[in-house]
Residue frames as a rotation matrix with the C-alpha (Angstrom) as fourth column:
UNK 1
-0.939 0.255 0.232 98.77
0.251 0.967 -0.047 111.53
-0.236 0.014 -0.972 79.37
UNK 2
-0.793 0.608 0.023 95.53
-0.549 -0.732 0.404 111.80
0.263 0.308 0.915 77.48
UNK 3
0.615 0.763 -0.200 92.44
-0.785 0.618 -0.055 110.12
0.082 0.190 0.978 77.56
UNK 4
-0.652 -0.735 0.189 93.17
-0.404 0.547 0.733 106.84
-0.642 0.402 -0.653 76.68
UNK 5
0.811 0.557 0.179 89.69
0.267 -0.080 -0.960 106.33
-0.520 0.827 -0.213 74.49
UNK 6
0.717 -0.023 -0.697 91.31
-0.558 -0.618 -0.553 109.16
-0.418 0.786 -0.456 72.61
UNK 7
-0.268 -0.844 0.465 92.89
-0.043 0.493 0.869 106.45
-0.962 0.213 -0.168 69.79
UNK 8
0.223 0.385 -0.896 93.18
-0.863 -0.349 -0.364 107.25
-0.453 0.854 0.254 66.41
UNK 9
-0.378 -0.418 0.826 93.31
0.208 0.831 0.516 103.91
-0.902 0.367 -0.227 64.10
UNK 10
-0.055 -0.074 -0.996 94.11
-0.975 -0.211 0.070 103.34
-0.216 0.975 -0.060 60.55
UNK 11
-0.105 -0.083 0.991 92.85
-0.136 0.988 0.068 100.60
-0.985 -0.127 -0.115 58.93
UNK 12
-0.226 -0.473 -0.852 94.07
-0.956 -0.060 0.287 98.92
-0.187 0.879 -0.439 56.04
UNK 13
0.502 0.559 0.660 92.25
-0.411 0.826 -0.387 96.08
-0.761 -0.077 0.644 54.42
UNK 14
-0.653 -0.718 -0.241 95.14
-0.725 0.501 0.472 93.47
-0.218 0.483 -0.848 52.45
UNK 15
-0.611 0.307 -0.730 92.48
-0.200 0.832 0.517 91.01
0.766 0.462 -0.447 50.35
UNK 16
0.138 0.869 -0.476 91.12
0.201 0.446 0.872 89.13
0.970 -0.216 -0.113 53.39
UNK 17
0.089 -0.377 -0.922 92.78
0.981 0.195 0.015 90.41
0.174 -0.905 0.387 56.06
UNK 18
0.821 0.472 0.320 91.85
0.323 -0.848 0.421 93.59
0.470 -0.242 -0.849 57.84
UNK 19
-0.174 -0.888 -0.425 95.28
0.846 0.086 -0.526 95.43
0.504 -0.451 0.737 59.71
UNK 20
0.744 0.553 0.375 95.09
0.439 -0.828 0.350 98.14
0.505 -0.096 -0.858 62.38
UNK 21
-0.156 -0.876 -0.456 97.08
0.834 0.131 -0.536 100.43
0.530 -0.464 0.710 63.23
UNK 22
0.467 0.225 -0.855 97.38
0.774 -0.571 0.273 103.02
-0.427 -0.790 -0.440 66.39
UNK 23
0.229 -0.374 0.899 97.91
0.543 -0.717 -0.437 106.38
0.808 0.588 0.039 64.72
UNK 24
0.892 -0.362 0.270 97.79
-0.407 -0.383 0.829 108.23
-0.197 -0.850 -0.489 68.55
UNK 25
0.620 -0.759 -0.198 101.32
0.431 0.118 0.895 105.90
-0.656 -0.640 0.400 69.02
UNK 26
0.328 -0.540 0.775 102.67
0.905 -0.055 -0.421 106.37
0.270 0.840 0.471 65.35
UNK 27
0.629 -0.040 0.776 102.53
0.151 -0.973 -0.173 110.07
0.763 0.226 -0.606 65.40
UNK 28
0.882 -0.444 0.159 103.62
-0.364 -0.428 0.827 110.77
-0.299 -0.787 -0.539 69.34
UNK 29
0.457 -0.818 0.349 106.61
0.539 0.567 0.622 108.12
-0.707 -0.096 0.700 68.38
UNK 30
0.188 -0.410 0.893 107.66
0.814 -0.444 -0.375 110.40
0.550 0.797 0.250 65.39
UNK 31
0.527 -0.102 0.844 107.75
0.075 -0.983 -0.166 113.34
0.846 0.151 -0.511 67.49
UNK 32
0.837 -0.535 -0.110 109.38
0.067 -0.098 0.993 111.82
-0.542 -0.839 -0.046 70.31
UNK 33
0.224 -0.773 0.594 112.52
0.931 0.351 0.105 111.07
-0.289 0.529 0.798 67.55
UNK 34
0.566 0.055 0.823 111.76
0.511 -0.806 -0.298 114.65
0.647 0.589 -0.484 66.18
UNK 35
0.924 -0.151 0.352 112.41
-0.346 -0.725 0.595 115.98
0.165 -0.671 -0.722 69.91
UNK 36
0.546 -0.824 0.151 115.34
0.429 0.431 0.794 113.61
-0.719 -0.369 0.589 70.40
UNK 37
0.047 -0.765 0.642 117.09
0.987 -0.061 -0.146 114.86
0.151 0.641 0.752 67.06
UNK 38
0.186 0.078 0.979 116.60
0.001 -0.997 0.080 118.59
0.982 -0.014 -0.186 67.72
UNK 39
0.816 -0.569 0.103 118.02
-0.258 -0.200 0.945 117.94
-0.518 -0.797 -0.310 71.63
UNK 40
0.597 -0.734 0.323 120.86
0.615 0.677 0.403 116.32
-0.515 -0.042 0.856 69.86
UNK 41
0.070 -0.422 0.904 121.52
0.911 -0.342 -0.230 119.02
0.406 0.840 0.361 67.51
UNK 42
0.637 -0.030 0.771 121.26
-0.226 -0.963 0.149 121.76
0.737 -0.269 -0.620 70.24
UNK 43
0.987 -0.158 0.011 123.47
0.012 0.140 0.990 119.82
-0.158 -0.978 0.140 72.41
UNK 44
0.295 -0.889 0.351 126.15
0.682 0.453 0.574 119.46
-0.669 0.071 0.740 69.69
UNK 45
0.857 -0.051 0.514 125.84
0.464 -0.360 -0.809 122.34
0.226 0.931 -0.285 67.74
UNK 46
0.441 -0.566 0.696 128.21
-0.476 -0.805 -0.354 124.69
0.761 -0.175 -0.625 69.52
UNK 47
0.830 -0.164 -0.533 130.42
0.514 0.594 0.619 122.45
0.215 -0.788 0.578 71.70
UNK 48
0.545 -0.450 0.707 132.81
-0.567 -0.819 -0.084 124.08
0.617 -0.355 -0.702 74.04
UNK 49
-0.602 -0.702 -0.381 135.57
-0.004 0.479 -0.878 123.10
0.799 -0.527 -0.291 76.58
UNK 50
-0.865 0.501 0.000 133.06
-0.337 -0.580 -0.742 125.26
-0.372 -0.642 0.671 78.79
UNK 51
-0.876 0.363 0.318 130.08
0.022 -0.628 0.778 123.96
0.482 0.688 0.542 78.04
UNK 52
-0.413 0.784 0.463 126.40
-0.704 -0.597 0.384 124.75
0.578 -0.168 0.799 77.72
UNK 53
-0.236 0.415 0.879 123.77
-0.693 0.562 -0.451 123.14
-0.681 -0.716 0.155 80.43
UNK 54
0.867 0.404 -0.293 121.96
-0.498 0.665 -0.557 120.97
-0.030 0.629 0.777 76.99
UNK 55
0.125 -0.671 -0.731 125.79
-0.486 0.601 -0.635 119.30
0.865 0.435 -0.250 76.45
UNK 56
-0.411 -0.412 0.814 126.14
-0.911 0.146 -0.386 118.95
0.040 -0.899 -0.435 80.22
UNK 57
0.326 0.556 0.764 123.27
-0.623 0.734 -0.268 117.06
-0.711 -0.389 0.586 80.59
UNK 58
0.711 0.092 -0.697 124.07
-0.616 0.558 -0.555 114.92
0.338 0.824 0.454 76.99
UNK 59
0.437 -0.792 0.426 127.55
-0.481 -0.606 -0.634 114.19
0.760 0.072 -0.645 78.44
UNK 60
-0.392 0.058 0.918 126.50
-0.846 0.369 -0.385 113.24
-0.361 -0.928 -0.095 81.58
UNK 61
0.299 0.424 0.855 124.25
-0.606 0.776 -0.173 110.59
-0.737 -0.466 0.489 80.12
UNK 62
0.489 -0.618 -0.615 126.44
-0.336 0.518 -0.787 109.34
0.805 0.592 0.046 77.03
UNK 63
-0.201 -0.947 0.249 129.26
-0.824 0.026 -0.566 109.11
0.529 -0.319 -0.786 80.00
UNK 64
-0.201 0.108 0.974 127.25
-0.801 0.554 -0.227 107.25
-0.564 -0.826 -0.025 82.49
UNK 65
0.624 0.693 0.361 125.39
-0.415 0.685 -0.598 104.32
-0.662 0.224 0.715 80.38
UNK 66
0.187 -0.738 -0.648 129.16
-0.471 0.511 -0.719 103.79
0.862 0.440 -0.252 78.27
UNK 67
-0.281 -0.621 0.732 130.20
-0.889 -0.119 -0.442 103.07
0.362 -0.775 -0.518 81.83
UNK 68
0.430 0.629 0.648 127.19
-0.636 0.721 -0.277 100.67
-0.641 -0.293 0.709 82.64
UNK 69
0.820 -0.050 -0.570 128.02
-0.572 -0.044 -0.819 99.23
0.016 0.998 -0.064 79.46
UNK 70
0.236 -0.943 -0.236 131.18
-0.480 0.099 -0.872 98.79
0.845 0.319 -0.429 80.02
UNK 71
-0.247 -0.265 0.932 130.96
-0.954 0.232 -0.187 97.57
-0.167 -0.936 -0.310 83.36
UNK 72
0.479 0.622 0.620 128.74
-0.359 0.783 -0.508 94.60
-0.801 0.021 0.598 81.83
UNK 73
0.905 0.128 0.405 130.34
0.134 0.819 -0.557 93.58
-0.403 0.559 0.725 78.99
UNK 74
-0.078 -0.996 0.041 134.13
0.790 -0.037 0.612 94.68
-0.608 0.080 0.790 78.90
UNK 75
-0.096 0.022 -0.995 135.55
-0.199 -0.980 -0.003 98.10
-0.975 0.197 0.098 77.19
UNK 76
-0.989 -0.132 -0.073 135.83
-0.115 0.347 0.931 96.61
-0.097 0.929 -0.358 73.56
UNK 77
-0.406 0.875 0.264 131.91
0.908 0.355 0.221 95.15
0.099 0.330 -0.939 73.51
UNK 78
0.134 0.616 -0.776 130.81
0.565 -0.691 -0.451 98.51
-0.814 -0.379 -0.441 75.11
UNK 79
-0.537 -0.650 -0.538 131.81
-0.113 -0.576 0.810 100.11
-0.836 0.495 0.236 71.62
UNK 80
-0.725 0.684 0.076 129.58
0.256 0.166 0.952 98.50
0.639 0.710 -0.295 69.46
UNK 81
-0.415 0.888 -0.198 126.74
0.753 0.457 0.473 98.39
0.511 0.048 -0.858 71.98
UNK 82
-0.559 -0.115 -0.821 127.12
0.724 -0.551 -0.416 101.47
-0.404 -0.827 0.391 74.02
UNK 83
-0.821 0.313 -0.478 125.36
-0.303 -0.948 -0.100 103.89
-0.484 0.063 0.873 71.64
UNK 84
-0.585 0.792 -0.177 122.55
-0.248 0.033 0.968 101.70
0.773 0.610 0.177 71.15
UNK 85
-0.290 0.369 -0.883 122.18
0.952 0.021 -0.304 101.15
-0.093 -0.929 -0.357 75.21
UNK 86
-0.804 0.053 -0.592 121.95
0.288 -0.837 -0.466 105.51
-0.520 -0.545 0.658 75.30
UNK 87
-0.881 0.469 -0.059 119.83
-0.374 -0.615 0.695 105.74
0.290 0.634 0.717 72.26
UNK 88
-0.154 0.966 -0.207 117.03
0.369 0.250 0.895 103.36
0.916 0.062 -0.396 73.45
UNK 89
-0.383 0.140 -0.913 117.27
0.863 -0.297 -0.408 104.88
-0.328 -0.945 -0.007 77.10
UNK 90
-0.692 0.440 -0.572 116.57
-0.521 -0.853 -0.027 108.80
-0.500 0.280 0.820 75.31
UNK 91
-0.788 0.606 -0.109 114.14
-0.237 -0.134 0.962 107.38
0.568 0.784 0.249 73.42
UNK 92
-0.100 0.547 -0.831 112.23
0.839 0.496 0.225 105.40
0.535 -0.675 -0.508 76.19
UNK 93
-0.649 -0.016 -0.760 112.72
0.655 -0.519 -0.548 108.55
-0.386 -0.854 0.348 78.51
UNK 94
-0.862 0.277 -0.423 111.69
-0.454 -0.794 0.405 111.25
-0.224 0.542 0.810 76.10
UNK 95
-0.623 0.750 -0.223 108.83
-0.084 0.220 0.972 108.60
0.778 0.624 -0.074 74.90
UNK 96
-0.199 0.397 -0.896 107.65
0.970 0.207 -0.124 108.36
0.137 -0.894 -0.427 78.84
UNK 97
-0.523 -0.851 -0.055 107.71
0.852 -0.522 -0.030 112.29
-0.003 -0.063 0.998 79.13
UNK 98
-0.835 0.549 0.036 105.90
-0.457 -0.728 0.511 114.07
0.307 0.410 0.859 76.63
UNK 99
0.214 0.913 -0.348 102.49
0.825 0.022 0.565 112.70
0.523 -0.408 -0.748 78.29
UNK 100
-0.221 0.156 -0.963 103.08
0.935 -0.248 -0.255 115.40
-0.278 -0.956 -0.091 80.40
UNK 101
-0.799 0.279 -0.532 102.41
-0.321 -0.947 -0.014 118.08
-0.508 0.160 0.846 77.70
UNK 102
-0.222 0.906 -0.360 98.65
-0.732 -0.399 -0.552 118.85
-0.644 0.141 0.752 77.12
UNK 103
0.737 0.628 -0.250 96.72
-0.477 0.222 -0.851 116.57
-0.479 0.746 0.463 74.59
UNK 104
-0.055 -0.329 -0.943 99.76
-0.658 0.723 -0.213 114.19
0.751 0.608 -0.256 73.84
UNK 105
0.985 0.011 0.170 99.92
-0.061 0.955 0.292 110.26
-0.160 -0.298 0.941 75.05
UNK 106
-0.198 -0.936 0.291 103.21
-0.757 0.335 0.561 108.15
-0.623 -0.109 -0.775 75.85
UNK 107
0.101 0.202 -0.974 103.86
-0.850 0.526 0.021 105.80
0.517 0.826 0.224 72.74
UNK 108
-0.859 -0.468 0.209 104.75
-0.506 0.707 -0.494 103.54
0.083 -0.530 -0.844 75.71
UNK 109
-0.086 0.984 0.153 100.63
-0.622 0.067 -0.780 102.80
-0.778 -0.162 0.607 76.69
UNK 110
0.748 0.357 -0.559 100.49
-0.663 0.421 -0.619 100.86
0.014 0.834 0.552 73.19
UNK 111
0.619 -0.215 0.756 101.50
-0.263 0.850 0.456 97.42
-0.741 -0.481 0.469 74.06
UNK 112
0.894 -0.310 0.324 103.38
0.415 0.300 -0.859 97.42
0.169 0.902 0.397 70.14
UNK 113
0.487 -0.831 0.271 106.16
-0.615 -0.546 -0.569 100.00
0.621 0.111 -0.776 70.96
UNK 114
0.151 -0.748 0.647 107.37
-0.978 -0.017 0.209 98.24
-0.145 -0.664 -0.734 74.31
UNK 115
0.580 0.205 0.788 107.25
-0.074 0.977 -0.200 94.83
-0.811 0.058 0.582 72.87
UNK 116
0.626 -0.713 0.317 109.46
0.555 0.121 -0.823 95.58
0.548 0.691 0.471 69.77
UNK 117
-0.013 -0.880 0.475 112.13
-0.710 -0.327 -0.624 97.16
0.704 -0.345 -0.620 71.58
UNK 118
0.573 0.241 0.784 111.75
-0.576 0.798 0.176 93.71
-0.583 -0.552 0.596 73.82
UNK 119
0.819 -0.083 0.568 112.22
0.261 0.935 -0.241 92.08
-0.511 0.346 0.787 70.75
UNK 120
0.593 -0.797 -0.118 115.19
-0.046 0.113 -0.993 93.83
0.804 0.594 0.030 69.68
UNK 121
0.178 -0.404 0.897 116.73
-0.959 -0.275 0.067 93.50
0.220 -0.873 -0.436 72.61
UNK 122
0.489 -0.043 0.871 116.04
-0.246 0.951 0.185 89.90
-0.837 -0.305 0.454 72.48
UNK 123
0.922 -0.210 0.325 117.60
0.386 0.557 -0.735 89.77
-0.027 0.803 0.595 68.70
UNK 124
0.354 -0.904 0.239 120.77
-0.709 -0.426 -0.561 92.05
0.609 0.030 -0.792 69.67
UNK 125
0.198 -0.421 0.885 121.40
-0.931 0.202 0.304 89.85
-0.307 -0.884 -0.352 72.50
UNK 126
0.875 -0.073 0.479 121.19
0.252 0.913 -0.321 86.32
-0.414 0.402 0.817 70.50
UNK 127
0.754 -0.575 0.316 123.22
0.483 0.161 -0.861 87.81
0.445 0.802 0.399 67.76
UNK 128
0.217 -0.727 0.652 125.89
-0.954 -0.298 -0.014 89.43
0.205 -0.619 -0.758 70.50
UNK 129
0.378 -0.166 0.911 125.75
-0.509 0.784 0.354 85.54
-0.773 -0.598 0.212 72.07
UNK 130
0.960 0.011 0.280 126.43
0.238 0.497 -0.834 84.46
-0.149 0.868 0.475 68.40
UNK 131
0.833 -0.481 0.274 129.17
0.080 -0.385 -0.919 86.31
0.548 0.788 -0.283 67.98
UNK 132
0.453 -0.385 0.804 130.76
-0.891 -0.163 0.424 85.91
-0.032 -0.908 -0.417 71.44
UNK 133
-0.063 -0.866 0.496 130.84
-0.886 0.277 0.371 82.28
-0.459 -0.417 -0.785 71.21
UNK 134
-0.856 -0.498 -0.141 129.99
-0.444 0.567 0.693 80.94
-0.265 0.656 -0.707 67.89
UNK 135
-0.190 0.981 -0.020 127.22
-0.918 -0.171 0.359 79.40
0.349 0.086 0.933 66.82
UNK 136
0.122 0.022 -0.992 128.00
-0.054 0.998 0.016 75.93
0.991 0.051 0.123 68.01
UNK 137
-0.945 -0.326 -0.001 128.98
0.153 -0.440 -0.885 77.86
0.288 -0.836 0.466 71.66
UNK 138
-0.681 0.696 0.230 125.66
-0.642 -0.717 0.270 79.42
0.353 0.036 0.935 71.14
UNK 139
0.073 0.660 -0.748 123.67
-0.409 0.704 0.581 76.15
0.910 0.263 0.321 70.96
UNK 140
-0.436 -0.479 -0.762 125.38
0.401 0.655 -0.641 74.48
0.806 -0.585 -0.093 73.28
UNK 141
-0.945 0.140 0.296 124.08
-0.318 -0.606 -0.729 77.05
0.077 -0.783 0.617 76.32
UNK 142
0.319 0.932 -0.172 120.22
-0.830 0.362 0.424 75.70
0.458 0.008 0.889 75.38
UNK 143
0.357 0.153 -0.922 121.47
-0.130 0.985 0.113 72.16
0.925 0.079 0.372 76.07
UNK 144
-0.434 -0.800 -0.414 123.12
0.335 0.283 -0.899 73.31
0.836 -0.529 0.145 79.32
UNK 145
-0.385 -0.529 0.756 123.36
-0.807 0.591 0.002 71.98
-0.448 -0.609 -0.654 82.63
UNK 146
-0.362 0.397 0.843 121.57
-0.082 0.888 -0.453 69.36
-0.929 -0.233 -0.289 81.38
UNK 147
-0.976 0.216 0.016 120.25
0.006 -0.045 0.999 68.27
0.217 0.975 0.043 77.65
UNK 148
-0.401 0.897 -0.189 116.95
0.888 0.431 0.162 68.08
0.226 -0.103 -0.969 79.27
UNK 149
0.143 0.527 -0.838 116.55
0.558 -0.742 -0.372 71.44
-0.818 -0.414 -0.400 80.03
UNK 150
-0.828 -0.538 0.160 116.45
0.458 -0.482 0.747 73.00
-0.325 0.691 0.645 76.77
UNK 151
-0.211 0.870 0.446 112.84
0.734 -0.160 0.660 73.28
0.645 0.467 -0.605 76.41
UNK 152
0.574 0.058 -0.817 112.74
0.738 -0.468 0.485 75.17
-0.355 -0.882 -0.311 79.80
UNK 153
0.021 -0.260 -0.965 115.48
0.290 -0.923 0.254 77.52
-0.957 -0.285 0.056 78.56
UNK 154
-0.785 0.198 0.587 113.88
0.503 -0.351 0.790 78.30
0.363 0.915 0.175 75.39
UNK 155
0.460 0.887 -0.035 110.70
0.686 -0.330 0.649 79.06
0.564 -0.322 -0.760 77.34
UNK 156
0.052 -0.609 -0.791 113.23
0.827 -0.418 0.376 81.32
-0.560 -0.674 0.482 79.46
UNK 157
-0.663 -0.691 0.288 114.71
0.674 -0.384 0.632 82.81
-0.326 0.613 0.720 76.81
UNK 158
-0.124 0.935 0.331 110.77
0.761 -0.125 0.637 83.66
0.637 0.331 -0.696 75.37
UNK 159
0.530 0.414 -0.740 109.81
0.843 -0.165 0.512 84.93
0.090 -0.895 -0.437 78.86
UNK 160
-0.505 -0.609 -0.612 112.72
0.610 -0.753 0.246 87.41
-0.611 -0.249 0.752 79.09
UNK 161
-0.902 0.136 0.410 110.93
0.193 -0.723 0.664 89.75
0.387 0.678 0.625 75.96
UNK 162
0.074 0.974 -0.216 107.38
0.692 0.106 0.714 89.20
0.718 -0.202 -0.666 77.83
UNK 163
0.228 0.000 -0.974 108.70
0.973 0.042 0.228 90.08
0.041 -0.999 0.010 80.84
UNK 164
-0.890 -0.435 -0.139 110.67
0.391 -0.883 0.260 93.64
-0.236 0.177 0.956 79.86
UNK 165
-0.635 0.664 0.394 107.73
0.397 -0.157 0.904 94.13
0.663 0.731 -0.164 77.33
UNK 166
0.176 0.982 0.067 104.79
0.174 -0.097 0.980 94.23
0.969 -0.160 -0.188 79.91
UNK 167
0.030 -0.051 -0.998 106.47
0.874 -0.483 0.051 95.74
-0.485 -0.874 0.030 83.18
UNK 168
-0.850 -0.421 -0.316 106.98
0.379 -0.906 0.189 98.58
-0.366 0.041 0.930 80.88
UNK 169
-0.492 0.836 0.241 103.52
0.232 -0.140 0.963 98.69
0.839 0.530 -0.125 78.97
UNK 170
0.153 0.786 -0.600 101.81
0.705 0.339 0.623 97.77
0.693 -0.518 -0.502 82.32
UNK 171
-0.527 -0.367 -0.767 103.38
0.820 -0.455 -0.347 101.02
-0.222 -0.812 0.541 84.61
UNK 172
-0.973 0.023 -0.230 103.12
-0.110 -0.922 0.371 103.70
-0.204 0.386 0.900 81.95
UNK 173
-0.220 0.968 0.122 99.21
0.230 -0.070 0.971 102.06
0.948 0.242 -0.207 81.00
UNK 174
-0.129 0.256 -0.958 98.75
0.984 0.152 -0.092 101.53
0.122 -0.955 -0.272 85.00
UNK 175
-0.751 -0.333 -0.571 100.18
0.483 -0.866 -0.130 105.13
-0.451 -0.373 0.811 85.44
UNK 176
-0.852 0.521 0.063 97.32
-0.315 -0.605 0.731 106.77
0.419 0.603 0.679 82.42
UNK 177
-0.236 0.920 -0.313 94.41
0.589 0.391 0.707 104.50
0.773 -0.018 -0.635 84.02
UNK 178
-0.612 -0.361 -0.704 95.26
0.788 -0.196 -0.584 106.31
0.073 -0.912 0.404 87.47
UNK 179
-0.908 -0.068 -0.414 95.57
0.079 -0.997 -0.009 109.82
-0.412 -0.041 0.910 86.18
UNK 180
-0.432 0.897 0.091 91.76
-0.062 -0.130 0.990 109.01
0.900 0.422 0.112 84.31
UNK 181
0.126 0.744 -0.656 89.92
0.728 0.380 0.571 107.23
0.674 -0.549 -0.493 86.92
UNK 182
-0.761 -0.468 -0.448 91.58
0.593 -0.783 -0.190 110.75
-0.262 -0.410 0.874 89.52
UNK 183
-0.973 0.218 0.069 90.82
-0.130 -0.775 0.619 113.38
0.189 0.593 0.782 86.85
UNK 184
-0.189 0.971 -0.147 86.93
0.422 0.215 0.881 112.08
0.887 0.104 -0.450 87.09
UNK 185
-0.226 0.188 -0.956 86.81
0.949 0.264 -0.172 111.68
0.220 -0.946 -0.238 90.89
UNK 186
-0.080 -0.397 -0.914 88.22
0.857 -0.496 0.141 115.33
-0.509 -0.772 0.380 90.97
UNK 187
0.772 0.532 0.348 87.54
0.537 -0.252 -0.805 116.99
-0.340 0.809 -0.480 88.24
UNK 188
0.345 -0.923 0.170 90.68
0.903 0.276 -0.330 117.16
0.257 0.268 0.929 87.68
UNK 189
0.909 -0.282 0.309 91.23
-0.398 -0.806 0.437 120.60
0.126 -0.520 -0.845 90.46
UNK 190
0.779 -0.412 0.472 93.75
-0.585 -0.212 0.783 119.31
-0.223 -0.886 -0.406 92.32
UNK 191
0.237 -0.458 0.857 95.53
-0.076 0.871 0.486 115.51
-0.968 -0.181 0.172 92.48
UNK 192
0.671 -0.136 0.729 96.07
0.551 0.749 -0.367 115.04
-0.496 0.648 0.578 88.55
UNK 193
0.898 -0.428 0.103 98.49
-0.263 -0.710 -0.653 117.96
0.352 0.560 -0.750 87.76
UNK 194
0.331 -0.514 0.791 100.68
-0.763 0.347 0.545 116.35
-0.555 -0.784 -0.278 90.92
UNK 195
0.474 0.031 0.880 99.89
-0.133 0.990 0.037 112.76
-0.870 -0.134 0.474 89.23
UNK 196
0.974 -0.225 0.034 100.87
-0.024 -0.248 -0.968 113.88
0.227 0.942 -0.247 85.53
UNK 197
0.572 -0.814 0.105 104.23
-0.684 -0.543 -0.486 114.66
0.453 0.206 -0.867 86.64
UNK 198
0.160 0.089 0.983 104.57
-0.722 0.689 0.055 112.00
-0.673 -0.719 0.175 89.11
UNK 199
0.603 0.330 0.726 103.68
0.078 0.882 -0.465 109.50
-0.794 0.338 0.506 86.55
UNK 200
0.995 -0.049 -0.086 105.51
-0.096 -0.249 -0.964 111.05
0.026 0.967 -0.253 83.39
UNK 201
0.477 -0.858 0.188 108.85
-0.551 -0.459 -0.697 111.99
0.685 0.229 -0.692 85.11
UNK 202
-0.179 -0.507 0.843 109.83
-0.857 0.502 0.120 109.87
-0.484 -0.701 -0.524 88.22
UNK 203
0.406 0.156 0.900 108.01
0.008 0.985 -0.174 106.63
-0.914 0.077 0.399 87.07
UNK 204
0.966 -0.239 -0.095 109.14
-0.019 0.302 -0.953 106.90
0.257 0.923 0.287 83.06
UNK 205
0.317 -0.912 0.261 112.31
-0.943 -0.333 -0.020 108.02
0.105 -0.239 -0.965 84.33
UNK 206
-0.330 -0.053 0.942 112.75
-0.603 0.780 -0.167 104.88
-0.726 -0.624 -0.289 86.46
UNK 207
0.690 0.539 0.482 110.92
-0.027 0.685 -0.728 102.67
-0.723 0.489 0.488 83.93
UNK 208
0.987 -0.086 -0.133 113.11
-0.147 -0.184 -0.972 103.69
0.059 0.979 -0.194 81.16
UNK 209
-0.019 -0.935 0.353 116.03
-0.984 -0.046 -0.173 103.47
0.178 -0.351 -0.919 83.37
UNK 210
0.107 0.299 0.948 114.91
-0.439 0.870 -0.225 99.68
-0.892 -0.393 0.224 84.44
UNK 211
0.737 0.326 0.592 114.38
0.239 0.693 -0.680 98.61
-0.632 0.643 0.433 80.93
UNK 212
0.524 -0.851 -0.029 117.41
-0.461 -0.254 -0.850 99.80
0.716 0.459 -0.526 79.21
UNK 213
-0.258 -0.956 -0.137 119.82
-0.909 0.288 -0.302 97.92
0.329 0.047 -0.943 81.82
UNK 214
0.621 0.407 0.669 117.43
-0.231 0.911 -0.340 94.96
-0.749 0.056 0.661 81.50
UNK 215
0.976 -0.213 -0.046 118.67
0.043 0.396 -0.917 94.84
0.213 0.893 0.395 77.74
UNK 216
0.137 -0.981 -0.139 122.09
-0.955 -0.093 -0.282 95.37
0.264 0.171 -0.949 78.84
UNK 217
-0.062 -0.154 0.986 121.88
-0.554 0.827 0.095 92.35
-0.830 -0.540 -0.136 81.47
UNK 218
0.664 0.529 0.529 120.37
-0.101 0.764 -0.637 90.26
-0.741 0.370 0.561 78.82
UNK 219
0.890 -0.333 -0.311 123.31
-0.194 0.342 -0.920 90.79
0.412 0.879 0.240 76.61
UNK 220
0.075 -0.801 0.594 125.59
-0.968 -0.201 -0.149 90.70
0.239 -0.564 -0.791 78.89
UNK 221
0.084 0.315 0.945 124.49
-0.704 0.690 -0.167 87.02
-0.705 -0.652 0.280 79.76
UNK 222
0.987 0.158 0.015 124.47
-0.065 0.486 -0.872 85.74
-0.144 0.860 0.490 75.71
UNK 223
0.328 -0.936 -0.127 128.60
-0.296 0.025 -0.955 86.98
0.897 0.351 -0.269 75.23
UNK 224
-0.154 -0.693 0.704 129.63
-0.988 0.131 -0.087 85.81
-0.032 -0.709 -0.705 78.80
């Protein structure tokens, strides 16, 4: 977890409109994907009956989160959706993580990353509810118990991408304000090597684990 000052922006000026963007998340987010394809390719290069600790650990969590999966939305749905439940969990873990080496930031801290994975989550889960039970099925659920509550569960519906969106933004930012406002107090002797890890590996862990069988629940609720 660096700084959090330390933000690089690109800005890109479209006629009258000015666009910025967070080059600190861009970059770390490219190299969390870099690290995620180079674990995948050392986990699968040389598979064995026996194998190595990198497959063990892949293995273990492909096995466990088909299961979740599958526990939530029957063995058929868990097929389509099961290796996009593990891929946003490694990415979310691995993107909670690497704060803990030197001079990089968690792409999480930039309120843009956990808000689009929100929102796909909220568009996998419509178009799972679409395809479960039609689009006239689909509708119907807005109009239900009552036709009067539809405005209420649109505003639900809304609320569910806030909500995911900003418990994750708001730990991993909560967790970097900590390890600053520490590091000062202490000059960073003691408490913030403790808090770095603390914050990178138990909480992302947890955080990443929290928001990845949010998105399951939430589709799990559209096809039932």
């Amino acid at each position: 977890m660096d700084e959090i000052g330390g933000i690089y922006q690109m800005i890109v000026r479209v006629g009258d409109y000015t666009f910025y963007f967070n080059l600190t998340a861009i970059i770390m987010t490219w190299i969390v994907i870099a690290l995620l394809l180079f674990f995948g390719y050392m986990a699968t290069r040389r598979r064995h009956i026996l194998p190595n600790t990198l497959q063990v650990v892949a293995e273990l969590i492909i096995s466990q989160f088909y299961s979740l999966t599958e526990g939530a939305l029957g063995k058929e749905k868990a097929k389509t959706y099961a290796p996009l439940i593990v891929a946003l969990f490694m990415f979310l873990l691995f993107s909670n993580w690497i704060g803990a080496i030197p001079h990089m930031s968690e792409p999480t801290t930039d309120l843009n990353t956990p808000l689009s994975l929100g929102l796909m989550g909220f568009f996998l889960a419509h178009y799972a509810g679409m395809r479960a039970k039609g689009i006239k099925g689909y509708v119907k659920t807005y109009f239900e118990p009552i036709a009067f509550m539809m405005p209420m569960n649109l505003i639900g519906e809304m609320a569910k991408v806030i909500s995911i969106s900003f418990r994750l933004f708001g730990n991993m930012m909560g967790g970097a304000i900590i390890i600053l406002v520490v590091s000062h107090l202490t000059y960073s002797l003691v408490l913030p090597p403790f808090l770095y890890l603390f914050f990178s590996f138990f909480i992302g862990s947890i955080q990443a684990f929290v928001f990845t069988m949010l998105t399951i629940v939430y589709i799990a609720v559209q096809v039932d």
